[in-house]
SERO-4910 file (N, C-alpha, C, O; in steps of 0.05 Angstrom, whole numbers):
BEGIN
 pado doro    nc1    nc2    nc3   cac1   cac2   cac3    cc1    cc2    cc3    oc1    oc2    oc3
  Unk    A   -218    125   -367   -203    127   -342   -183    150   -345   -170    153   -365
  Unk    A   -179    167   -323   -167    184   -322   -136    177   -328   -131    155   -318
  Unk    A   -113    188   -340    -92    186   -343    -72    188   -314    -76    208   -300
  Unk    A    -59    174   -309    -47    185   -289    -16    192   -294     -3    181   -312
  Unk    A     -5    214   -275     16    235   -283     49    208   -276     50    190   -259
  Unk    A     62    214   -287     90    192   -288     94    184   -260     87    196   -240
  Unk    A    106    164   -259    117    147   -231    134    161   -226    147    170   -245
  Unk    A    142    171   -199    161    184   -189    173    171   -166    195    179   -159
  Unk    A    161    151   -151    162    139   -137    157    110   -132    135    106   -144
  Unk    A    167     85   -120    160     62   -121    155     51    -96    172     57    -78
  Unk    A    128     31    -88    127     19    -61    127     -8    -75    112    -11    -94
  Unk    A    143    -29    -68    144    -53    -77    133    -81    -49    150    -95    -38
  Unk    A    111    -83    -44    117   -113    -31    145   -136    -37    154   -148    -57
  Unk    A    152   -135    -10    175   -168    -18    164   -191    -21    158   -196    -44
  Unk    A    161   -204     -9    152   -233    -11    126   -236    -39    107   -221    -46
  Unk    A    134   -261    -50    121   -258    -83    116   -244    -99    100   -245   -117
  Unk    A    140   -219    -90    136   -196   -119    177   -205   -128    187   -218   -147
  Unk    A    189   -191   -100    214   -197   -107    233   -225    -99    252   -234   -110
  Unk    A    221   -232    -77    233   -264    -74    209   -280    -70    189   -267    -65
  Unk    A    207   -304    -72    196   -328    -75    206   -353    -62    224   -366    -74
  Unk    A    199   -360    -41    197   -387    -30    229   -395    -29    243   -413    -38
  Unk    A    236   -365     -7    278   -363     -3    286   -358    -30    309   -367    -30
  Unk    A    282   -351    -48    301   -356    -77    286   -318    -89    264   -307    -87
  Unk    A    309   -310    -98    293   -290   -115    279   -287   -138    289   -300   -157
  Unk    A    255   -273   -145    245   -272   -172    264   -268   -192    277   -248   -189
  Unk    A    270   -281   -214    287   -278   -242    282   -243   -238    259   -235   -232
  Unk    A    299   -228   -241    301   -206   -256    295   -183   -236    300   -159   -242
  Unk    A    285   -189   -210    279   -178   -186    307   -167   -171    298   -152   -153
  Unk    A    333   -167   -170    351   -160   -164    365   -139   -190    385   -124   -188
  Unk    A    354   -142   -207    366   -116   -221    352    -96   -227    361    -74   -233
  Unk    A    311   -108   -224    295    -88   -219    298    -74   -198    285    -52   -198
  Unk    A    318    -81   -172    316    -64   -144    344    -47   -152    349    -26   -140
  Unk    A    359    -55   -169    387    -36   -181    372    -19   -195    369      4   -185
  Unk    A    360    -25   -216    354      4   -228    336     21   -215    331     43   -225
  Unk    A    324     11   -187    308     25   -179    327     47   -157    318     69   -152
  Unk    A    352     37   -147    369     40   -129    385     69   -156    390     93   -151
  Unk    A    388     58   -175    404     80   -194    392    103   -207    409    116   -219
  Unk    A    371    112   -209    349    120   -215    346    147   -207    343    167   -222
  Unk    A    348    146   -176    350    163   -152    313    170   -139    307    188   -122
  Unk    A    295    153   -152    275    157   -143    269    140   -116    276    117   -111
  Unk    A    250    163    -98    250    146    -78    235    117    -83    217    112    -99
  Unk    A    244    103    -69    226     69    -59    224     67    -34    236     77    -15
  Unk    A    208     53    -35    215     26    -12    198     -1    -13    176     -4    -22
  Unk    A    216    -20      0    199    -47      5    190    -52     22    201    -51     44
  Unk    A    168    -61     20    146    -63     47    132    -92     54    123   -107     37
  Unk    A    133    -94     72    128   -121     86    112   -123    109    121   -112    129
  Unk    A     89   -135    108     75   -142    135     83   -158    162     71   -163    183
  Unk    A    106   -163    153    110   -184    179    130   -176    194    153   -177    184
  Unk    A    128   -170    210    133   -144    247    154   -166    262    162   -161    285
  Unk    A    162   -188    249    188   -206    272    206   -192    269    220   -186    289
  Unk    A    214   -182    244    247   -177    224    256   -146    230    238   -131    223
  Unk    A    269   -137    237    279   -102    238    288   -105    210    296   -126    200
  Unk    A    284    -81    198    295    -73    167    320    -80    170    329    -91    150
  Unk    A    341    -78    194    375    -93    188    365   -125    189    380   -140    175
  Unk    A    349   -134    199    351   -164    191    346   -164    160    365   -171    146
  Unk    A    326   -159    152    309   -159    125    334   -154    110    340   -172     95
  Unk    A    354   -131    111    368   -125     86    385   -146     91    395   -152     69
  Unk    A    394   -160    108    416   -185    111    407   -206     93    417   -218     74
  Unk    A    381   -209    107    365   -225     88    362   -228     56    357   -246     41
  Unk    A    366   -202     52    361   -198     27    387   -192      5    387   -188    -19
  Unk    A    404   -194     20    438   -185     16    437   -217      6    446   -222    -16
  Unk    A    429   -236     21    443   -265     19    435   -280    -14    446   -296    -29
  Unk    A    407   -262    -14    396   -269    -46    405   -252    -61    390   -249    -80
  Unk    A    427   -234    -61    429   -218    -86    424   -185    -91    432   -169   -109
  Unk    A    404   -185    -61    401   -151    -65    419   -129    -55    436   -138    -41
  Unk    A    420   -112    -57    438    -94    -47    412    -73    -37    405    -55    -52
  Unk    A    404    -75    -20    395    -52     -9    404    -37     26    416    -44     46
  Unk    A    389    -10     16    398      0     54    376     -3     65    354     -1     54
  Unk    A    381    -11    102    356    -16    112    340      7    112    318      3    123
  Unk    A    343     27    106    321     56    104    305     41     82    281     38     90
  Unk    A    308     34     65    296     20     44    274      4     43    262     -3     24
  Unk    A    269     -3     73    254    -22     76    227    -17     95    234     -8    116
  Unk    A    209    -19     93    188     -1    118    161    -22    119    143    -25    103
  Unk    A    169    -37    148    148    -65    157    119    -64    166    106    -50    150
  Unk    A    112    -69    175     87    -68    188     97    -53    221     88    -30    228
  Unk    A    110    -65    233    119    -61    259    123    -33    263    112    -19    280
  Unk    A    143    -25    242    143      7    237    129     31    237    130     54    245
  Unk    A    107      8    216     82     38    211     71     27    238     65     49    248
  Unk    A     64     11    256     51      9    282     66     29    293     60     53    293
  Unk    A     86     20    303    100     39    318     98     78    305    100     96    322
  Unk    A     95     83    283     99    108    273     72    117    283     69    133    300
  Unk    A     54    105    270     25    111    283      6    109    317    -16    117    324
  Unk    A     21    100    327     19     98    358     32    131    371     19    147    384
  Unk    A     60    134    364     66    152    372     59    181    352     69    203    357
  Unk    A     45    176    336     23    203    327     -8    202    341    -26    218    343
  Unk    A     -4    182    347    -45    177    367    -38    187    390    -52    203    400
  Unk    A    -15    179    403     -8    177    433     27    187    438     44    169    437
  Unk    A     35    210    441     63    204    440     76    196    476     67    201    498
  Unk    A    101    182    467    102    176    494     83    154    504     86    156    528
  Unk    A     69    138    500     49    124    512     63     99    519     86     96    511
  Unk    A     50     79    533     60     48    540     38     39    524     17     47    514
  Unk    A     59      5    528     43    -17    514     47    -43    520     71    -46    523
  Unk    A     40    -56    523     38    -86    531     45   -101    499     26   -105    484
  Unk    A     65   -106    493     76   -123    458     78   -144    466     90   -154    485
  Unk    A     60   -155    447     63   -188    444     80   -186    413     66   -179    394
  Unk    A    111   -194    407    119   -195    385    145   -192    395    154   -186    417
  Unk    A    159   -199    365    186   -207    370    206   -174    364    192   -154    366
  Unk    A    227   -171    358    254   -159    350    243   -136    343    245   -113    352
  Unk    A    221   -153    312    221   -119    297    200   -102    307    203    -78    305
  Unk    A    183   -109    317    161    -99    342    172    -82    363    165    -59    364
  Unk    A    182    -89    373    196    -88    401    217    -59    400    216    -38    413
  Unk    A    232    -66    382    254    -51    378    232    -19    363    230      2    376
  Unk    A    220    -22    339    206      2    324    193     17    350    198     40    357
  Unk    A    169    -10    369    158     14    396    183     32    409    183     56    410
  Unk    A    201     17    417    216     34    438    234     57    419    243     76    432
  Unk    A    239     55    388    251     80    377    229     96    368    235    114    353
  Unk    A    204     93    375    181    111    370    181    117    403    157    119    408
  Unk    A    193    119    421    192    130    451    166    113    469    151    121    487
  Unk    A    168     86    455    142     75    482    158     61    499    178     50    490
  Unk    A    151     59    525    158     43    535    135     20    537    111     23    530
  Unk    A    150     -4    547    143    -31    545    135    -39    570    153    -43    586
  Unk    A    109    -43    578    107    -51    605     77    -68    604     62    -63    586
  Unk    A     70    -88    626     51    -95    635     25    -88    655      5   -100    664
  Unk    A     36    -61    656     18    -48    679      2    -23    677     10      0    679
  Unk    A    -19    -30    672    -40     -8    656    -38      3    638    -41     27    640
  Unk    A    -32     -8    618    -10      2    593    -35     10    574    -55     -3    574
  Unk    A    -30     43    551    -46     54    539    -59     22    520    -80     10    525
  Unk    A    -45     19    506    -45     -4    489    -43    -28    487    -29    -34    507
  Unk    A    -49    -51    474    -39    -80    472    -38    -73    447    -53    -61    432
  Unk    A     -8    -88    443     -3    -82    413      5   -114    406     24   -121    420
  Unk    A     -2   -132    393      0   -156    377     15   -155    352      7   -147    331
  Unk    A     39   -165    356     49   -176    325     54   -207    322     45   -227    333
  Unk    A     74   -200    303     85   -230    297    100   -241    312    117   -226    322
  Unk    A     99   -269    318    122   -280    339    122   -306    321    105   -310    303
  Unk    A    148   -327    330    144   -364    327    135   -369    341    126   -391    334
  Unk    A    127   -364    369    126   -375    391    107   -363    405    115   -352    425
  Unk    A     78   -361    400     52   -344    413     56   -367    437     59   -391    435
  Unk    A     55   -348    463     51   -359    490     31   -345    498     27   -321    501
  Unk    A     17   -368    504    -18   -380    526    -19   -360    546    -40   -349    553
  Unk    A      7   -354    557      9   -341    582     10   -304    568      2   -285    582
  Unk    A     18   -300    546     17   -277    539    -10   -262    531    -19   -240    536
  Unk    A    -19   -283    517    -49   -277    506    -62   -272    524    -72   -250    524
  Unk    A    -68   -291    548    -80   -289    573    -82   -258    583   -102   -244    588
  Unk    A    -50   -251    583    -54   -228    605    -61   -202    587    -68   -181    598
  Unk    A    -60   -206    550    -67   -184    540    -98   -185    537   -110   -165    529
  Unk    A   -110   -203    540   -149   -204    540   -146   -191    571   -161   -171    573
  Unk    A   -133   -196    590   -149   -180    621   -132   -161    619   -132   -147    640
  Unk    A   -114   -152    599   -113   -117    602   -132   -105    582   -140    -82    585
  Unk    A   -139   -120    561   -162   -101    542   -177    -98    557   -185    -76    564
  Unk    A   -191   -132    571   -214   -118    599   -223    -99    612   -245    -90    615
  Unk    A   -191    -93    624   -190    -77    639   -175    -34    633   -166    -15    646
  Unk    A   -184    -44    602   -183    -21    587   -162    -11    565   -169      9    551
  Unk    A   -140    -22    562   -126    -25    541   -142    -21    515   -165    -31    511
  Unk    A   -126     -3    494   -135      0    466   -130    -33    457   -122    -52    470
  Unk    A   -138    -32    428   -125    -68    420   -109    -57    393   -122    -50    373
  Unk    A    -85    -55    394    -71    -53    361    -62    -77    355    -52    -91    372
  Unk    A    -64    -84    332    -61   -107    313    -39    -95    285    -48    -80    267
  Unk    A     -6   -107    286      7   -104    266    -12   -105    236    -15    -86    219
  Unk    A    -23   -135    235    -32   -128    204    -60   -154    209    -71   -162    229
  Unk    A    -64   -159    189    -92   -180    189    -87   -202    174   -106   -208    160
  Unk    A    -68   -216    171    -60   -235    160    -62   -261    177    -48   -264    197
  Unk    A    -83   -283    167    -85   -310    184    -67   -325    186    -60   -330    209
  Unk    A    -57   -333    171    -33   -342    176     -5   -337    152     -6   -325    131
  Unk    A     11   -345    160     38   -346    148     62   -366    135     69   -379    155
  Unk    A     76   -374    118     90   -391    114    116   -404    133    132   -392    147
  Unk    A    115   -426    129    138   -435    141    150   -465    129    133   -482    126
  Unk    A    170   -469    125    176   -495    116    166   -518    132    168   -540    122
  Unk    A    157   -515    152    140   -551    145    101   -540    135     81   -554    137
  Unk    A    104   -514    128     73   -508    125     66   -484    136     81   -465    143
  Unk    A     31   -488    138     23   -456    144     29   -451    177     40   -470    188
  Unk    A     25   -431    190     23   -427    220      6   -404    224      6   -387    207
  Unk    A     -7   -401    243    -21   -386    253     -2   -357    253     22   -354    260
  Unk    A    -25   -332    242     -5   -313    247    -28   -293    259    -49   -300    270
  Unk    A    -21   -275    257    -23   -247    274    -52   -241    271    -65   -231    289
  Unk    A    -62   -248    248    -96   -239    248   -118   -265    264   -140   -263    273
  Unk    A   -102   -284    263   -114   -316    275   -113   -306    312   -134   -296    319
  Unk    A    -95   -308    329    -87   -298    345   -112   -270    353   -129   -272    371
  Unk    A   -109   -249    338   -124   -220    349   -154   -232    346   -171   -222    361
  Unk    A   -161   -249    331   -188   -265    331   -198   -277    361   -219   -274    374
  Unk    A   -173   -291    366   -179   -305    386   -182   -289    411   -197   -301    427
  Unk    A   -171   -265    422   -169   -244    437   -194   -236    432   -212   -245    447
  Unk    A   -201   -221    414   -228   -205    405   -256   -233    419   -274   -231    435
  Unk    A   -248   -255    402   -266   -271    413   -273   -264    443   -297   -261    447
  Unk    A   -258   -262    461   -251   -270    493   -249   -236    510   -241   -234    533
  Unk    A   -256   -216    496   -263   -195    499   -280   -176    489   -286   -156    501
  Unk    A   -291   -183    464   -312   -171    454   -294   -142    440   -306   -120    439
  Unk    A   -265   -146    431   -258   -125    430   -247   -128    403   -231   -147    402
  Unk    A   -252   -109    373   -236   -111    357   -214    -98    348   -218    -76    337
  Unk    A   -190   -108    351   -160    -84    342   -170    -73    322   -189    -79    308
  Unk    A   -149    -48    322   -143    -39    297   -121    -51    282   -102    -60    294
  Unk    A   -123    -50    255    -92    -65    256    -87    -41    230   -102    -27    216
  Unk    A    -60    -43    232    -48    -17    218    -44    -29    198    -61    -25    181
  Unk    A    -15    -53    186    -14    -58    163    -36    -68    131    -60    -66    132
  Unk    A    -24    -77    112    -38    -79    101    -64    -96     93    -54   -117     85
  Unk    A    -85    -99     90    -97    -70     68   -101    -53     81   -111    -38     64
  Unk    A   -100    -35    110   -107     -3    109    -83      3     96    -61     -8     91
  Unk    A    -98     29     89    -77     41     68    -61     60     90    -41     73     85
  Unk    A    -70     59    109    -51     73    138    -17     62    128      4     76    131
  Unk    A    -17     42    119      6     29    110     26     44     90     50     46     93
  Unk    A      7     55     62     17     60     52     16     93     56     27    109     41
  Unk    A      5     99     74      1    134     80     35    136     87     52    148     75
  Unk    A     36    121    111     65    122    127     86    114    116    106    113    130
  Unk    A     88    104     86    104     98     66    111    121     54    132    132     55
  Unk    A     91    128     41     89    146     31    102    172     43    116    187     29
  Unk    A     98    178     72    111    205     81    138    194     92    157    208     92
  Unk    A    139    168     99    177    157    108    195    163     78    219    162     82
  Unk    A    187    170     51    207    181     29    189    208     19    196    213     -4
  Unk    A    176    222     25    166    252     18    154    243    -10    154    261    -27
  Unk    A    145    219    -16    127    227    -38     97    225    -45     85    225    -24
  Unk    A     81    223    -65     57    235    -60     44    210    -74     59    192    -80
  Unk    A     18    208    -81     10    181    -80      0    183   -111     -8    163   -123
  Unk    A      2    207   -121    -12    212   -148     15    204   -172     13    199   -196
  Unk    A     34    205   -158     62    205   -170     81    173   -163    104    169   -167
  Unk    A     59    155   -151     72    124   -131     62    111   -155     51    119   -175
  Unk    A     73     83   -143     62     65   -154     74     39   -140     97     31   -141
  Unk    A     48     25   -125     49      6   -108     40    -25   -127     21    -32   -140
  Unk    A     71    -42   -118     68    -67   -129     71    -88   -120     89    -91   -103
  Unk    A     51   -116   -129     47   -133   -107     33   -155   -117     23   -150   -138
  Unk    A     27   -179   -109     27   -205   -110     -1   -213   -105    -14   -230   -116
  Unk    A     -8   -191    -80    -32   -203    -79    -57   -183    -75    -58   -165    -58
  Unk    A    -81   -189    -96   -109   -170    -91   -119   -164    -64   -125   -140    -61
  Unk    A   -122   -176    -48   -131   -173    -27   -114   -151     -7   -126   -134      7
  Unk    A    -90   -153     -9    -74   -138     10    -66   -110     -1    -74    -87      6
  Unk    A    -42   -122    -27    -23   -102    -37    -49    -85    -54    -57    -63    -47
  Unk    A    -59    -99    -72    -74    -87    -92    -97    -61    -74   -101    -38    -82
  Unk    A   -108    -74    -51   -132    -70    -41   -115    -38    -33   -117    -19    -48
  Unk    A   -102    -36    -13    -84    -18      5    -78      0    -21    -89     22    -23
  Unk    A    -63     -8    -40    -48     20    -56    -72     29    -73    -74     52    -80
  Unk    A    -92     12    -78   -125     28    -97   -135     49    -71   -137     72    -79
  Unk    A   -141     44    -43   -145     54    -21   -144     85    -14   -160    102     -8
  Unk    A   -107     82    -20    -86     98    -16    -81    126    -42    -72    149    -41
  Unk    A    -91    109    -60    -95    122    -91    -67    129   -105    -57    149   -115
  Unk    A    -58     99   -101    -28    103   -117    -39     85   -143    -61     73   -142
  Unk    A    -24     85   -165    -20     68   -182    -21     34   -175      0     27   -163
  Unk    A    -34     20   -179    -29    -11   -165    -25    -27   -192    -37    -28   -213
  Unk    A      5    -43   -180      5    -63   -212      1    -84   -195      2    -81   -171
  Unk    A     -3   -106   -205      1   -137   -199     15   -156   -216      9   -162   -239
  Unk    A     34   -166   -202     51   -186   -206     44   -215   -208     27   -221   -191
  Unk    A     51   -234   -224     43   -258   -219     67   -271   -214     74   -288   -231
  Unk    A     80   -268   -197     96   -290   -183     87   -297   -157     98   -315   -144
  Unk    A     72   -288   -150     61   -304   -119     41   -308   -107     40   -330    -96
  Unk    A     15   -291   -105     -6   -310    -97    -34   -302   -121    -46   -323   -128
  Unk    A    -40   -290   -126    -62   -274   -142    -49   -288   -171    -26   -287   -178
  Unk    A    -71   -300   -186    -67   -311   -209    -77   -286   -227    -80   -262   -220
  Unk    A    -83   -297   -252    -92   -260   -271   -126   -272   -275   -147   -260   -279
  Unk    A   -121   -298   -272   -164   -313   -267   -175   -298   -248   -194   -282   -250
  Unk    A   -159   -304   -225   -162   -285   -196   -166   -270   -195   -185   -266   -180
  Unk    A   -156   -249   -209   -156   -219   -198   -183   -209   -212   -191   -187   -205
  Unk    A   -201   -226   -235   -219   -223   -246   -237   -221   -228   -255   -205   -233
  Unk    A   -238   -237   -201   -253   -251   -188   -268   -227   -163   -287   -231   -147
  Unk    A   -249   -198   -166   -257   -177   -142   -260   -161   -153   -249   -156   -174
  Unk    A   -281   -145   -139   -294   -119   -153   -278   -101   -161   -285    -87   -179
  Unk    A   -259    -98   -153   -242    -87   -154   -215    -93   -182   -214   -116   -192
  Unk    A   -197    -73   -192   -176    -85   -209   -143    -62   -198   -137    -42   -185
  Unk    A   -131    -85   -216   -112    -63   -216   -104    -50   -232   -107    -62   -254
  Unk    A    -92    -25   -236    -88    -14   -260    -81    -28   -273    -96    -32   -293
  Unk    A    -60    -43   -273    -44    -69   -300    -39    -87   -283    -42    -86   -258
  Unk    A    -31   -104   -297    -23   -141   -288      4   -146   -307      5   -148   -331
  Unk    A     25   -148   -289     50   -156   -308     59   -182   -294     56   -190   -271
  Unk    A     74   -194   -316     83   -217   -308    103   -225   -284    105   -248   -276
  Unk    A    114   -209   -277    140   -201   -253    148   -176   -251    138   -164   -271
  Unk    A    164   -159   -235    177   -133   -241    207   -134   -256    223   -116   -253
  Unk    A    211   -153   -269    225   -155   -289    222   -139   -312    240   -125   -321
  Unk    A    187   -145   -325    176   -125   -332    179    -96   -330    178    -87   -353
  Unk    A    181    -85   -320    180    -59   -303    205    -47   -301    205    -23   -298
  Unk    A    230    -62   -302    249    -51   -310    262    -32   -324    280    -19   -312
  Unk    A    254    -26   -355    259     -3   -362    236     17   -368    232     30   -388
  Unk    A    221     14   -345    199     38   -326    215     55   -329    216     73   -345
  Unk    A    232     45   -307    254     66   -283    273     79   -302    290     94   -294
***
């Protein structure tokens, strides 16, 4: 295997790399300090399009982290970043909450129901019957279909819930139409990561919890991919896809004096 040239850069997944089920990973708040002291660029990345990066860093302030919301780059974001490089200026019909909503309209879309370039689908608590409805008879009636990310469902304390890839199923079902969806695994995810801190993918190194998404997207992308075992991908697991990752460490605890 080819050698690859030093980390210069870090993309970290949140959820089961650096916090865990509300609580942070042991050692995960001083891995985001030395990554913060370092001066190399990062960021943390997240599929789930409800949260604006100021919610997320609040969020993440309450467990211990100190980060800036530049720091942080969602699914919602790279939708929004990538819409207004396909289309600038364009409308869209959003089904999704805050962090959706807010990324279209600072990428210059407006938000409307009336012949709109796009239907764009994210994350919500609250998918309404009446919304879905009217975005199947605008794909009908010619609407693109964008899809934040492909994830079936999602956590919540009484259990799983239907999320954003369950939902664009049921649409596609009822139109014959399949989104695109930007987040991860396309590596569209980590392209637009990648150019939101100017660094290059031969010099990254993308880390993450789970084979299918994180692992799949940063091999894609052709960054460095580690895997973590604090959250969903066991090290039996990761045996289990054609695919590997460069290494398998036990947490980014590990990884600490990387940086």
């Amino acid at each position: 295997m080819k050698e690859r040239k030093a980390i210069e850069s870090w993309l970290t997944d949140m959820d089961g790399v650096l916090v865990h089920e509300g609580e942070p990973v042991p050692g995960a708040p001083e891995f985001v300090n030395r990554m913060k002291a370092s001066g190399k660029p990062f960021l943390i990345l997240t599929n789930n399009s409800i949260y604006t990066p100021r919610d997320l860093q609040a969020r993440l302030a309450r467990m211990g982290f100190e980060v800036d919301e530049h720091s942080i780059w969602t699914a919602a974001l790279a939708t929004a970043q990538f819409l207004a490089d396909q289309r600038p200026g364009g409308t869209a019909y959003v089904i999704g909450e805050a962090g959706l909503t807010t990324a279209m309209h600072a990428a210059g879309y407006v938000l409307t129901e009336f012949d709109p370039d796009y239907v764009v689908l994210g994350e919500t608590r609250t998918y309404s019957f009446e919304a879905i409805t009217k975005a199947i008879r605008l794909i009908n009636g010619g609407a693109r279909f964008i899809c934040t990310n492909p994830d079936a469902t999602g956590p919540s304390n009484e259990g799983l819930l239907p999320a954003a890839g369950s939902v664009a199923a049921m649409i596609s079902k009822a139109t014959g139409v399949k989104p695109y969806f930007v987040g991860k695994p396309n590596p569209m995810m980590m392209r637009s990561a990648l150019n939101a801190i100017g660094a290059h993918s031969e010099t990254t190194a993308m880390i993450g919890d789970r084979m299918d998404t994180d692992v799949l997207c940063g091999l894609e992308a052709g960054l460095e991919t580690i895997l973590v075992l604090t959250g969903i991908s066991s090290r039996m697991e990761s045996e289990t896809y054609p695919y590997r990752p460069s290494r398998i460490v036990n947490s980014v605890a590990d990884l600490i004096d990387e940086i």
